[in-house]
C-alpha positions, 0 to 999 in steps of 0.5 A, a space after each residue: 626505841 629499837 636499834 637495828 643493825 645499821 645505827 648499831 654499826 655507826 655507834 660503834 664506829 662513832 665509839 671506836 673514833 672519840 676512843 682513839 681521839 681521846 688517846 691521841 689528844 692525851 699523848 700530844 697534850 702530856 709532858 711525860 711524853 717528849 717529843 725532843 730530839 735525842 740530843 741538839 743538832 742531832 744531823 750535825 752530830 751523824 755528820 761526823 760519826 767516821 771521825 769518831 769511829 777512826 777515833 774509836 778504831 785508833 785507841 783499841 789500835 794504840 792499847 789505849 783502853 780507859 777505864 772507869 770506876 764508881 768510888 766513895 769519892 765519885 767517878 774516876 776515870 783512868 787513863 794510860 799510864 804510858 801516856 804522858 798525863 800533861 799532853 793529855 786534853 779533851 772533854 768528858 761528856 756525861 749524857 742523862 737520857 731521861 733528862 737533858 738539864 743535867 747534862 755536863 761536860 768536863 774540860 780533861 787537864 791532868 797531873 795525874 793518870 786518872 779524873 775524878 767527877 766528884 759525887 755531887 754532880 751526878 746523880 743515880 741512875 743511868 748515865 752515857 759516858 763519852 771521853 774525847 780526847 787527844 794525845 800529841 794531835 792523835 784523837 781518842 774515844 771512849 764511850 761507855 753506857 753506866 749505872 750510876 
């Protein structure tokens, strides 16, 4: 049997196609390959973001910078000292992109100008650190991106 030019031509575009029907069929087929949103409600969330840029804009205003450090006990967030800790409230969140289940989100209620996240609740790897938090009806923010 002899192929000449043309049934050469339709077998390799015939080749070409079950090759790309075959990747697009794993990848819509494969777990490892989500196709979630970032975060819920994601539209609701960007519906809000000038709220947090004021918040943002008004703690680098107010020199009231947090920072946050790794310890043998785990993470331990530092608040202003010029604040007064027990007017302090807000949240911790703590995001995990590679896996949302292990997403937390911390009530802040201080007696002391620092809250520690202890150790066993975090896990290693990269984590999306965002402190919201109010001082005498003023919002805060504090976002940072860390390494676990």
């Amino acid at each position: 049997m002899k192929i000449n030019w043309g049934t050469g031509i339709v077998l390799a575009f015939i080749g070409f196609i079950a090759f790309i029907m075959y990747f697009v069929f794993r990848m819509s087929t494969d777990d490892r390959a989500n196709h979630d949103l970032v975060t819920e409600e994601y539209y609701k969330k960007e519906l809000s973001y000038q709220q947090d840029i004021d918040a943002s804009k008004s703690a680098t205003e107010m020199n009231a910078n947090l920072t946050v450090e790794k310890t043998d006990e785990g993470l331990v967030i530092h608040f202003p000292e010029q604040f007064d800790p027990k007017k302090i409230k807000g949240t911790v969140s703590l995001y995990r992109p590679s896996n949302k289940h292990l997403d937390t989100d911390f009530p802040i209620s201080l007696s002391n100008t620092h809250l520690l996240i202890p150790d066993d609740r975090l896990v290693d790897g990269r984590w999306d650190l965002t402190v919201k938090w109010q001082y005498e009806g003023k919002p805060f923010l504090h976002k940072e991106k860390l390494i676990y």
